[in-house]
C-alpha positions as CSV (number, residue, x, y, z in Angstrom):
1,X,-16.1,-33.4,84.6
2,X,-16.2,-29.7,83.4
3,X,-12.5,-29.4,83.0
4,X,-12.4,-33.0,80.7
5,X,-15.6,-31.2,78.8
6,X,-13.6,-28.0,78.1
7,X,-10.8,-29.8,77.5
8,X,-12.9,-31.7,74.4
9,X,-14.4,-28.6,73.4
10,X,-10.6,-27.1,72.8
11,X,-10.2,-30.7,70.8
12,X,-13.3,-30.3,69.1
13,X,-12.4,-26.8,67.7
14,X,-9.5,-28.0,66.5
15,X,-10.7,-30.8,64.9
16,X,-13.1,-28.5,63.6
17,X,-10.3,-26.6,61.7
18,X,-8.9,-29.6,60.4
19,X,-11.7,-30.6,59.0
20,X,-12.4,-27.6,56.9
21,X,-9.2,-27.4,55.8
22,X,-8.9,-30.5,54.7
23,X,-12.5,-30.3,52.7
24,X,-11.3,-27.2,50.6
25,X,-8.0,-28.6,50.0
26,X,-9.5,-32.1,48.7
27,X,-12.5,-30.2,46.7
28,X,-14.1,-32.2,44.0
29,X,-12.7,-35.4,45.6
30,X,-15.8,-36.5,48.3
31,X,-14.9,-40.1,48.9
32,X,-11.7,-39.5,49.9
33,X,-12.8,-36.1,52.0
34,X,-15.2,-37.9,53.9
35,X,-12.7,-40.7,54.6
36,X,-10.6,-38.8,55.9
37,X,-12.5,-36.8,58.2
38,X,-14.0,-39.8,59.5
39,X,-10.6,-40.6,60.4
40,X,-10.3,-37.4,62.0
41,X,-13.7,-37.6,63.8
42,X,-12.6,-41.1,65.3
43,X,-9.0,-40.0,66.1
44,X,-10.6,-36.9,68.2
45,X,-13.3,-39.5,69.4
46,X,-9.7,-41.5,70.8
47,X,-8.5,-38.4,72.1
48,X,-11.4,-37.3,73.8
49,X,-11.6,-41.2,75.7
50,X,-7.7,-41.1,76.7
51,X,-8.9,-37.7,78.8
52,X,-12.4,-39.0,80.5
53,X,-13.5,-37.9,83.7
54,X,-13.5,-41.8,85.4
55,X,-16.4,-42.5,87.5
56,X,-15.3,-45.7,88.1
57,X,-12.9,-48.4,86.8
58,X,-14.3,-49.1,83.8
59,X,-16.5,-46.6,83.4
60,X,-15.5,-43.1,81.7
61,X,-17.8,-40.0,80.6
62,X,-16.3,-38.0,78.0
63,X,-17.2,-35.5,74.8
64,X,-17.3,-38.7,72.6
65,X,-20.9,-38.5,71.8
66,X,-20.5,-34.5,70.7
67,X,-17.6,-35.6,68.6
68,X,-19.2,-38.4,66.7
69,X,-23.4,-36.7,66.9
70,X,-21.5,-33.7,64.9
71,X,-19.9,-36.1,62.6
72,X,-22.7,-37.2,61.7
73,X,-24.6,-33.6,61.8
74,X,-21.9,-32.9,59.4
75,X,-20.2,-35.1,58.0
76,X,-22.8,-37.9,56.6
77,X,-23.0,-41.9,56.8
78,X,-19.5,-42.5,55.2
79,X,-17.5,-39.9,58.0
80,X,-19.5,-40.9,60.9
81,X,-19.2,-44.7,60.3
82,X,-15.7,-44.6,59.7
83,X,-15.5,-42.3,63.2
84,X,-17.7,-44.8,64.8
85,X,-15.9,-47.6,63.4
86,X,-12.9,-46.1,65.6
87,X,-13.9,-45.1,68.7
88,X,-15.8,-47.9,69.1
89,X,-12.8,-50.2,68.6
90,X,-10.7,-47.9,70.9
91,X,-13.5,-48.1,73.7
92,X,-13.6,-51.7,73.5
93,X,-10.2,-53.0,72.8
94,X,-8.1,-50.6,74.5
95,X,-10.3,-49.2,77.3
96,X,-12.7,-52.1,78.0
97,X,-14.0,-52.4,81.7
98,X,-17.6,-53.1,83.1
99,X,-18.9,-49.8,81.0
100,X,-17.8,-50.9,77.1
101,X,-21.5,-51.8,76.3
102,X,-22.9,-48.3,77.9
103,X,-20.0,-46.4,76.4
104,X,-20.7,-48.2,72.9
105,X,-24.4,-47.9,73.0
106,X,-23.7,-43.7,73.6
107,X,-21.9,-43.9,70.1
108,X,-24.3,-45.5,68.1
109,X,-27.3,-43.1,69.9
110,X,-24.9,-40.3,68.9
111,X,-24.0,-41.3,65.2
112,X,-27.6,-42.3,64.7
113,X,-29.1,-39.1,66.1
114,X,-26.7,-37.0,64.2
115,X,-27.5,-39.2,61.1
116,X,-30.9,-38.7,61.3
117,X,-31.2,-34.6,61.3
118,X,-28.3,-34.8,58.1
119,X,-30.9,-36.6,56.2
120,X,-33.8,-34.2,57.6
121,X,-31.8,-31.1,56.7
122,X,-31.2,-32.5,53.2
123,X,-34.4,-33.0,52.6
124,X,-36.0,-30.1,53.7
125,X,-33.1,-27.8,53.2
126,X,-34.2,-26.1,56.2
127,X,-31.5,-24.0,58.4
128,X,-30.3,-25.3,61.5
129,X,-31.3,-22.5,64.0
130,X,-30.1,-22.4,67.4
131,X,-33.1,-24.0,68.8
132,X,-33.1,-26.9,66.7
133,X,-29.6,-27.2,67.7
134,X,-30.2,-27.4,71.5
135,X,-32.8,-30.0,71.0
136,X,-30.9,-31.7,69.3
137,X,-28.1,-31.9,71.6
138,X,-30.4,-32.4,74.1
139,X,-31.7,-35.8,72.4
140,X,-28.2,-37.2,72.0
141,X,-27.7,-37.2,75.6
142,X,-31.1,-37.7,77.3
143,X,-29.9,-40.9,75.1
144,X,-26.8,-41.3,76.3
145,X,-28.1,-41.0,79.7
146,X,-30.1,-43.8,78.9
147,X,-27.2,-46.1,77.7
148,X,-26.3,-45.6,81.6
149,X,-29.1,-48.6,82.1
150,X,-27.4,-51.2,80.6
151,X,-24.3,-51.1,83.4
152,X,-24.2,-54.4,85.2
153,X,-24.7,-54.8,89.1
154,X,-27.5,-52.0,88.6
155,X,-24.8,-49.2,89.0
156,X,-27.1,-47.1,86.8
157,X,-28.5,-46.4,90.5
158,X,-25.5,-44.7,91.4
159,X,-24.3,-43.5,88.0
160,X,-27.4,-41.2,86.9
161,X,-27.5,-39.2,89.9
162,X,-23.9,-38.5,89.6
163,X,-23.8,-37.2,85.7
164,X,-27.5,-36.3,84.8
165,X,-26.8,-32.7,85.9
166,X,-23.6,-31.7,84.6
167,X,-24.9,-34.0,81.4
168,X,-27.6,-32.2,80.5
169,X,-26.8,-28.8,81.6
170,X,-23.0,-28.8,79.9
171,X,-23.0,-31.2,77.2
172,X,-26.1,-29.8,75.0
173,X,-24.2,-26.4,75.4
174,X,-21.0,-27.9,74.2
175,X,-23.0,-29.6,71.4
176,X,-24.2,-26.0,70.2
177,X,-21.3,-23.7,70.2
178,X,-19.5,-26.5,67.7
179,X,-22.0,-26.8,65.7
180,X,-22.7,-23.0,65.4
181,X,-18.8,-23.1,64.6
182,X,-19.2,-25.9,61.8
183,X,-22.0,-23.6,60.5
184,X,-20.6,-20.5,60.1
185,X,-17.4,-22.4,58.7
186,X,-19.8,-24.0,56.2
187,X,-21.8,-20.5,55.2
188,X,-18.4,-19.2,55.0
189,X,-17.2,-22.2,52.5
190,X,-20.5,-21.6,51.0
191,X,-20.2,-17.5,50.2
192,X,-16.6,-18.3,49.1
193,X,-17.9,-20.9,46.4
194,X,-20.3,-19.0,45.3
195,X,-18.3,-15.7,45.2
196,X,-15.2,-17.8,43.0
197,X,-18.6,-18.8,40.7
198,X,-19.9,-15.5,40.6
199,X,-16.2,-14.5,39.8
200,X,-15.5,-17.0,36.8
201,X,-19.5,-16.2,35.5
202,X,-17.6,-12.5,35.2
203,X,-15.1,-13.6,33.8
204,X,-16.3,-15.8,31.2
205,X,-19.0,-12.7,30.5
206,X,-16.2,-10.1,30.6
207,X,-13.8,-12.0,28.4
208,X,-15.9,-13.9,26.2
209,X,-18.1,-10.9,25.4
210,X,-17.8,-9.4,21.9
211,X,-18.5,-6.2,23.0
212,X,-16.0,-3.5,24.1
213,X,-15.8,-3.2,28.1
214,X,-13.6,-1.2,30.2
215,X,-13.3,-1.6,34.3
216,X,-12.3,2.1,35.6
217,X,-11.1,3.4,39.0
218,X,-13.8,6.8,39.1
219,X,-10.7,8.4,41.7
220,X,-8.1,8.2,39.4
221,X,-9.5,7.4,35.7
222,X,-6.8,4.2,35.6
223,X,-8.0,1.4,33.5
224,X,-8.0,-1.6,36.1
225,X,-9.3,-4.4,33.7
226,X,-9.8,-4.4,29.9
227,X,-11.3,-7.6,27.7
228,X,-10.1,-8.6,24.5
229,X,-12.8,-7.1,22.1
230,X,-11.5,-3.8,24.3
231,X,-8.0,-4.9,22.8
232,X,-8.9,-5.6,19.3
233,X,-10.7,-2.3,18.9
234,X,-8.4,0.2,20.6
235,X,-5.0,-1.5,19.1
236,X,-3.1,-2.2,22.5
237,X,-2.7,-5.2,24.7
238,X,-4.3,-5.4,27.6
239,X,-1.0,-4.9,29.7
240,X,-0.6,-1.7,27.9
241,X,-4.2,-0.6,28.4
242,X,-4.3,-1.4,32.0
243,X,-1.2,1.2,32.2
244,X,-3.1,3.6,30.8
245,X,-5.3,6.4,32.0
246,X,-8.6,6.7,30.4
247,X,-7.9,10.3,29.6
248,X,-5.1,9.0,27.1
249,X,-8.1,7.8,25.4
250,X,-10.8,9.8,25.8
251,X,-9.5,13.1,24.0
252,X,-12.1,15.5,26.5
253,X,-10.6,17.8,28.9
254,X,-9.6,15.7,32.3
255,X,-12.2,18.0,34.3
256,X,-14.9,16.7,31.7
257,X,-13.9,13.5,32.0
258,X,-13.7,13.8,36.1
259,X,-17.4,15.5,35.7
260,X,-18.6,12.5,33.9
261,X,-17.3,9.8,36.2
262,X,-18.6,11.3,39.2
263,X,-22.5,11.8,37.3
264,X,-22.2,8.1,36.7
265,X,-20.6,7.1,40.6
266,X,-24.1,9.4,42.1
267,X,-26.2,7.3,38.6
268,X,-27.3,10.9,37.5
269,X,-26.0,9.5,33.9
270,X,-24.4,6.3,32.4
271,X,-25.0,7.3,28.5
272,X,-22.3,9.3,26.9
273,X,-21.4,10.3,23.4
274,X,-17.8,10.4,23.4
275,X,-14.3,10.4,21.1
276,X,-12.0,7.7,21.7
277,X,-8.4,8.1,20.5
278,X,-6.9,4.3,19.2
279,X,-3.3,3.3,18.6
280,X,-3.9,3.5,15.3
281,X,-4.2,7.4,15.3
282,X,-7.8,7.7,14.5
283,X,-10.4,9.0,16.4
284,X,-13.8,7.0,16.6
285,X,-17.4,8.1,17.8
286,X,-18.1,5.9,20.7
287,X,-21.7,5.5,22.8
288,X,-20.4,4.4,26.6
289,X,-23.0,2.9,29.5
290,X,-21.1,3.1,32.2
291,X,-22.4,2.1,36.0
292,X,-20.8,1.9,39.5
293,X,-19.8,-2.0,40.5
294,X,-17.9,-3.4,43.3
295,X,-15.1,-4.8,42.5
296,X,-12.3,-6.7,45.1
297,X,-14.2,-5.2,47.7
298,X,-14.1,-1.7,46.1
299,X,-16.3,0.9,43.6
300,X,-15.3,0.9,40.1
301,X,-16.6,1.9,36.9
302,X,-17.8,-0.4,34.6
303,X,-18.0,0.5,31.3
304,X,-19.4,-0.7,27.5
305,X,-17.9,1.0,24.9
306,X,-20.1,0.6,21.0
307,X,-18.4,2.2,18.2
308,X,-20.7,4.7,17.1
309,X,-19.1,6.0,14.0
310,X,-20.9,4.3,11.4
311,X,-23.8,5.5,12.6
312,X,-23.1,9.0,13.9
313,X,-21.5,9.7,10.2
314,X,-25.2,8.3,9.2
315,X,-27.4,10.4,11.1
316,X,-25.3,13.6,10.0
317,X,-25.8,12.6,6.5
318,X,-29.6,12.5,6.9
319,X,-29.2,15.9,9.0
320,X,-27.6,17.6,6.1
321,X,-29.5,15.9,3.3
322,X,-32.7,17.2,5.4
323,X,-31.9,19.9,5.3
324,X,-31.0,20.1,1.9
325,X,-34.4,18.7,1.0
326,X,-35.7,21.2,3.0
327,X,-34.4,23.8,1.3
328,X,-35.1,22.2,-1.9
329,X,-38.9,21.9,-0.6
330,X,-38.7,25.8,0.1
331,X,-37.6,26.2,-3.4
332,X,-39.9,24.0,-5.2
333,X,-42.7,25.3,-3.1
334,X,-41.6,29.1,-3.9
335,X,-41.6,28.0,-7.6
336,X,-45.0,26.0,-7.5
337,X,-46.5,29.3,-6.1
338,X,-45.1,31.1,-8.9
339,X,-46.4,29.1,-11.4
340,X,-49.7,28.9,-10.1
341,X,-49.9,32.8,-9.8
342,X,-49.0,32.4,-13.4
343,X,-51.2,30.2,-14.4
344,X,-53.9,32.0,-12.4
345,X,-53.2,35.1,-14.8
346,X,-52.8,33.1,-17.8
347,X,-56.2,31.7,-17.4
348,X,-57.3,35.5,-16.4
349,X,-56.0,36.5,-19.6
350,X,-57.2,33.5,-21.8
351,X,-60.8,33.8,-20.0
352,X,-60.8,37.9,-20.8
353,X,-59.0,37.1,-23.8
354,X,-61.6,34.3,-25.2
355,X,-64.8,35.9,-23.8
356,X,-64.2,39.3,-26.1
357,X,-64.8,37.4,-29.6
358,X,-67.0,35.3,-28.2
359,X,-69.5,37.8,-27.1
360,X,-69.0,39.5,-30.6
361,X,-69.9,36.4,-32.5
362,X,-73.0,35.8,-30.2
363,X,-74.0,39.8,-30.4
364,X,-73.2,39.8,-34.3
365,X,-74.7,36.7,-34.6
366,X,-77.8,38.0,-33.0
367,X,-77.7,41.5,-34.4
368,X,-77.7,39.8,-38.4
369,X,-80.7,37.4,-37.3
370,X,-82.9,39.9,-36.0
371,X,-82.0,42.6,-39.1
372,X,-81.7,40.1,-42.0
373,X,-83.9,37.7,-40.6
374,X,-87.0,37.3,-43.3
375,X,-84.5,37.8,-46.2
376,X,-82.6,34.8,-44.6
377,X,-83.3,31.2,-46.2
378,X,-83.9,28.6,-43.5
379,X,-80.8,26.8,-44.0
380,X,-79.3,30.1,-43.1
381,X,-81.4,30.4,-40.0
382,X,-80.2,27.4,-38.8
383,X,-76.9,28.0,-39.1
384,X,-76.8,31.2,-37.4
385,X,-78.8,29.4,-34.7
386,X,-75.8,26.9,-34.9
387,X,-73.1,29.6,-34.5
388,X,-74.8,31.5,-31.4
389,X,-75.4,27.8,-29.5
390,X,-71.2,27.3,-29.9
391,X,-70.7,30.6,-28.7
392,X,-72.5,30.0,-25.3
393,X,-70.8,26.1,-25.7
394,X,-67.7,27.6,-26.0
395,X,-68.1,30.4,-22.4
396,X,-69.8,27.6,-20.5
397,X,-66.3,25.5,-21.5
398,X,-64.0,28.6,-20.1
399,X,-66.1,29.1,-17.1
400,X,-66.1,25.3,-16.3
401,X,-62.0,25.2,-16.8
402,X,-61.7,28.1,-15.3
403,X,-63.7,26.7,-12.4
404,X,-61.8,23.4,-12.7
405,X,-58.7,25.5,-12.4
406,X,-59.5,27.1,-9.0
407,X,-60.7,24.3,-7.4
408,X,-56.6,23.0,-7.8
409,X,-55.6,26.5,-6.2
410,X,-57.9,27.5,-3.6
411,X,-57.3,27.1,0.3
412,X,-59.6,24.3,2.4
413,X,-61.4,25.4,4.5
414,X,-62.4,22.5,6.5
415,X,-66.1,22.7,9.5
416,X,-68.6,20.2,10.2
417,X,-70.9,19.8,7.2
418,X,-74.3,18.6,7.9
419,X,-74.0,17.0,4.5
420,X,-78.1,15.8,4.4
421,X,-79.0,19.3,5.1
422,X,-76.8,20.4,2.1
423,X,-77.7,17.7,-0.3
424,X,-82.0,18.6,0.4
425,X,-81.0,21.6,-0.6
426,X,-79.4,20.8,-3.8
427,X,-82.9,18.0,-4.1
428,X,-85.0,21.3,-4.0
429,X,-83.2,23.3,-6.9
430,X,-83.2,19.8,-8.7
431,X,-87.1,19.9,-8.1
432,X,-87.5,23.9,-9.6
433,X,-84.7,22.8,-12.3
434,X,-86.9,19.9,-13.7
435,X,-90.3,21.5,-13.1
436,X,-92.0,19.1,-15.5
437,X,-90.4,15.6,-14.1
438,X,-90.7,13.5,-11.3
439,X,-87.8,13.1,-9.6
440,X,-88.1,11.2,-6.2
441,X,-84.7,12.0,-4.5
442,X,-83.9,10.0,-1.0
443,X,-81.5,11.8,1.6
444,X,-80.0,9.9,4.7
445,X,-80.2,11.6,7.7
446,X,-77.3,12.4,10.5
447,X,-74.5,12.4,7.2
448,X,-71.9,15.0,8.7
449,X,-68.4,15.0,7.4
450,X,-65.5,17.6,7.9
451,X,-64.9,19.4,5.0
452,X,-65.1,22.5,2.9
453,X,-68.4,23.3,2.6
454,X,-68.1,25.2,-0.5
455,X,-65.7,22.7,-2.4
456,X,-68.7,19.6,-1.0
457,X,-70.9,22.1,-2.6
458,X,-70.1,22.2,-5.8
459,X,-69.6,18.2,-5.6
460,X,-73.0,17.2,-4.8
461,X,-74.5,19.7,-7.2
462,X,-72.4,17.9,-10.1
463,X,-72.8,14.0,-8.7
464,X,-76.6,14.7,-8.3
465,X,-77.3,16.8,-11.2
466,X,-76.2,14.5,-13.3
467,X,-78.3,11.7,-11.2
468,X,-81.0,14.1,-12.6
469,X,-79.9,14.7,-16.4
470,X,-79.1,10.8,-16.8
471,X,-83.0,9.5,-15.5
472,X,-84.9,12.8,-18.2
473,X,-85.5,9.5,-19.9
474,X,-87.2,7.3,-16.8
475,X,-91.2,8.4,-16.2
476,X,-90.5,7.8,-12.4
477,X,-86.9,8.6,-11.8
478,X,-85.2,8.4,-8.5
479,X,-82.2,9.0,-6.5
480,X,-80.8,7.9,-3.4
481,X,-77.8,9.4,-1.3
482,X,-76.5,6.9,1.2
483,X,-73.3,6.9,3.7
484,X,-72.3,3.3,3.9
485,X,-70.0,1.2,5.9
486,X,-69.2,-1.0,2.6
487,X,-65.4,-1.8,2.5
488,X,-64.5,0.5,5.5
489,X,-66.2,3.6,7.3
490,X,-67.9,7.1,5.6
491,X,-68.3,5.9,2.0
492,X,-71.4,8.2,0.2
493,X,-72.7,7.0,-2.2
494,X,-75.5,8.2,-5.0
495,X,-77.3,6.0,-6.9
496,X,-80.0,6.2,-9.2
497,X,-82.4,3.9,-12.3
498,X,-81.2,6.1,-14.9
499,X,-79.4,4.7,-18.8
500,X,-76.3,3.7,-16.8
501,X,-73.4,2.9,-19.2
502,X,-70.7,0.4,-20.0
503,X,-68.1,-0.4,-17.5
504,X,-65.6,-0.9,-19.9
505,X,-65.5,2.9,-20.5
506,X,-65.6,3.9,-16.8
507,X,-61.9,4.7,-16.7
508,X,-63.1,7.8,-19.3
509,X,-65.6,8.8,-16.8
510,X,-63.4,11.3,-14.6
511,X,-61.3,12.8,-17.7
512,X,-61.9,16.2,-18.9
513,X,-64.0,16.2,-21.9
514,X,-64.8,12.3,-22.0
515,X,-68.6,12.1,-22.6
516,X,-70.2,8.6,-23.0
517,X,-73.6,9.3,-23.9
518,X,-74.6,11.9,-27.0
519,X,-74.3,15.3,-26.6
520,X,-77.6,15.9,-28.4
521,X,-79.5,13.9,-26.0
522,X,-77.8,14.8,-22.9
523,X,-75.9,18.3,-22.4
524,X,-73.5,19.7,-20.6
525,X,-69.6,20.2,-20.9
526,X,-67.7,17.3,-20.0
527,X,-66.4,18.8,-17.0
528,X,-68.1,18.0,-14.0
529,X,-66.8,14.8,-12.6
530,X,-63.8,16.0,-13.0
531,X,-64.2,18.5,-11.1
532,X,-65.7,16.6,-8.7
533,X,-62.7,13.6,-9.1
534,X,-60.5,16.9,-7.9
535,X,-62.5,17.8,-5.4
536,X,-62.7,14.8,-3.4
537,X,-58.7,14.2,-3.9
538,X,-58.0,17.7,-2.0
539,X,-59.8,16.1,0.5
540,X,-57.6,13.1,0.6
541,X,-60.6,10.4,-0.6
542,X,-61.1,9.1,-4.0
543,X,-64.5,8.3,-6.2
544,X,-65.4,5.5,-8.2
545,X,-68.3,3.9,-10.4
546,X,-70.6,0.8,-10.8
547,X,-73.1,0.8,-13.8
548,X,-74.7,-1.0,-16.0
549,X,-76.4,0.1,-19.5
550,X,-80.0,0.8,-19.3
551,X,-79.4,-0.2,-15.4
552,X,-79.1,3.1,-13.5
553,X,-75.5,4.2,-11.7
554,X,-74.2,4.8,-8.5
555,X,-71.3,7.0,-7.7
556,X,-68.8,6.3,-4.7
557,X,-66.9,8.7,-2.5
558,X,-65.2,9.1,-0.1
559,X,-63.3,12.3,2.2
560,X,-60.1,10.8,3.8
561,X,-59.6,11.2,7.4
């Protein structure tokens, strides 16, 4: 019995073979595949009777049921019917004997066994591991040692003794070591397909692509593989490119080019900024990422070439005109300073230059009043009066532009301002200015800011002295300074019940020498808020209005960032 089983086994293998064979050669053509091997399964199943160990006259054991259990295992219902189909034919027609419906009932255990786990593993799509394997081959012939029972005259008796052994100890074995062979013929089939897929997916990619690629040996620098957007751009065919060394194209040094193969083979780098010589005899600016990939079983360099030159040419124009605008900035700056020290001696000169006749109309004035003064009609009086108040008009006017004029010049000097603290202070002069009013001023508390303290000085002494000068007419005037969160974070704001005034003259408000009210009633030089508008724009904020007439005013600021 062992020699007829090891004589199977060597048919098995073979079939085996065949059966592979003839599955890759027929791919994409399954009915006819699986006809065919179920022709091959049954021939084999023929082969394997016509060399049975005999028991008995009419009765035979063979490696039938391995034969058709794996054709079914591997083949599916249309290979193992058509190899059942066969041998049992064969077994009945041309063998016959006392054994047929044993023999037959061993073929149908077999195919439906081997039937069964094809549908469980393509279900579950679970591997068949070696244990499954040997319990399976262990159920097809525990049931073909149950077939044994229906031999007439009770030989069954005699029979099982005989086999049961050999049976189970040989055949299950048998079973495995094809079936391990049909698997690893199938994971081979398998890793083939899906290596010719992953071969046509880079194919399609590497040909299709629009961009630039390049397949490099790193040992040599020979161009193995080149697409056709590598063809269009360089201006020779890909037969001519792949005869071509990569240093005909790259215009570095060879050792350079060496260097920078073997930084991207250890993946220290895979960006380069390169020049790439074409056929048409120009040379273009090209960014390369480049990375080691296998390739036919060996390391190459795969490379994707972008031509650069449009923007390289770019970002040298905006180097250059940078620095031409920064020179230009250094200029402009150098002659801005100029100026200003200019203008900062001009208005030296116009302030020493104004204030001399000015304090000899005042003095003259005052010298003729106080001599000629009861000889003097009133008419006179009043005019000299008249003359002397101009002349102090006219230096609080140059101190104020003058002023005006250094706020635009003068360095920031930006600290944490406890703003409340600084604007109580300016409420208490307010309070020994107006000695004779009441003025009821309201300071928030915890109002810090950065800023220059001096500058925010000299802004809350303008925005709430003139809170001050615009309520002389209110019995009960007051004055509130507020930070709000109104239309976004740090906006101050003073308000107050005095006159108010029109807000279709607000855009006057903030221009040098724009008065809205009448001098006679209300004094001062027409300066201020703009000097405060300038103040808060060196600190990156700006200042509005909301009024109304006889409806008081309140004054919005902010200090940028």
């Amino acid at each position: 019995m062992a020699i007829s089983i090891l004589q199977n086994i060597s048919l098995i293998i073979s079939i085996a073979v065949i059966y592979h064979f003839v599955s890759r050669q027929l791919h994409g053509r399954p009915l006819i595949v699986s006809a065919l091997n179920g022709i091959l399964f049954g021939s084999a199943a023929m082969l394997a009777m016509l060399n049975p160990f005999h028991f008995a006259t009419g009765i035979i054991y063979d490696g039938r049921t391995i034969i058709i259990a794996v054709a079914g295992l591997f083949g599916g219902p249309l290979v193992v019917g058509v190899a059942v189909a066969i041998a049992v034919a064969f077994r009945v027609f041309h063998i016959g004997g006392t054994g047929y419906l044993a023999g037959i009932l061993s073929i149908f255990f077999a195919a439906v066994i081997g039937l069964a786990f094809f549908y469980w593993r393509k279900r579950s799509k679970k591997p068949l591991d070696n244990w499954r394997l040997l319990a399976i081959g262990y159920l097809v012939h525990i049931f073909m040692l149950a077939a044994q029972f229906a031999l007439p005259d009770q030989r069954w008796k005699t029979v099982l003794p005989a086999i049961i052994l050999p049976v189970l100890l040989l055949y299950p074995l048998a079973f495995f070591f094809i079936c391990r062979l049909f698997i690893d013929n199938e994971e081979r089939t398998k890793n083939l397909a899906m290596l010719k897929e992953s071969e046509a997916r880079y194919k399609l990619l590497f040909k299709a692509h629009s961009s630039i690629m390049l397949l490099i040996d790193p040992d040599s620098g020979q161009i193995i593989d080149a697409n056709p957007s590598a063809e269009a751009f360089y201006g020779w065919t890909r037969s001519q490119l792949l005869s071509m060394n990569i240093s005909e194209i790259n215009i570095q040094p060879v050792d350079q080019i060496k260097e920078r193969m073997k930084q991207v083979q250890n993946q220290n780098k895979n960006i380069f900024i390169l020049k790439h010589r074409r056929a048409f005899g120009d040379i273009r600016d090209v960014e390369v990422f480049s990375s080691p990939v296998e390739y036919s079983g060996e390391k190459v360099l795969y490379s994707i070439v972008h031509d650069a030159t449009a923007r390289i040419q770019a970002e040298n124009e905006v180097k250059e005109l940078n620095q031409t605008l920064e020179q230009r900035v250094a200029k402009r700056t150098q002659e801005l300073e100029d100026m200003n020290k200019e203008l900062e001696a001009f208005a030296y000169s116009v302030s020493h230059d104004l204030r001399a006749p000015l304090r000899a109309i005042e003095g003259f004035s005052s010298l003729l009043s106080e001599e000629a003064g009861k000889t003097l009609s009133e008419s006179s009086e009043h005019y000299l009066g008249r003359i002397r108040y101009n002349a102090k008009k006219m230096s609080q006017l140059i101190d104020d532009l003058l002023r005006l004029s250094r706020i635009s010049r003068q360095n920031l000097e930006y600290s944490k301002v406890d703003i409340s603290r600084l604007a109580r202070e300016i409420a208490a002069e307010m309070a020994t200015r107006y000695p004779d009013r009441h003025i009821s001023i309201f300071v928030q508390e915890n109002m810090i800011a950065s800023a220059d303290k001096a500058l925010l000085e000299v802004l809350l002494l303008n925005l709430i002295g003139n809170a001050c000068k615009f309520t002389a007419s209110i019995p009960d005037a007051e004055i509130r300074f507020e930070c709000t969160d109104r239309d976004g974070p740090g906006i101050f704001s003073i308000a107050d019940n005095g006159i108010g005034f029109d807000m279709e003259y607000a855009d006057k408000l903030f221009s040098p020498f724009q008065r809205l009210h009448n001098e006679k009633e209300y004094d001062g030089s027409g300066i201020g808020l703009s000097i405060a508008r300038r103040i808060v724009a060196r600190h990156g904020g700006r200042i509005w209005a909301e009024s109304a007439p006889k409806k008081g005013a309140t004054f919005y600021f902010t200090l940028g960032g």
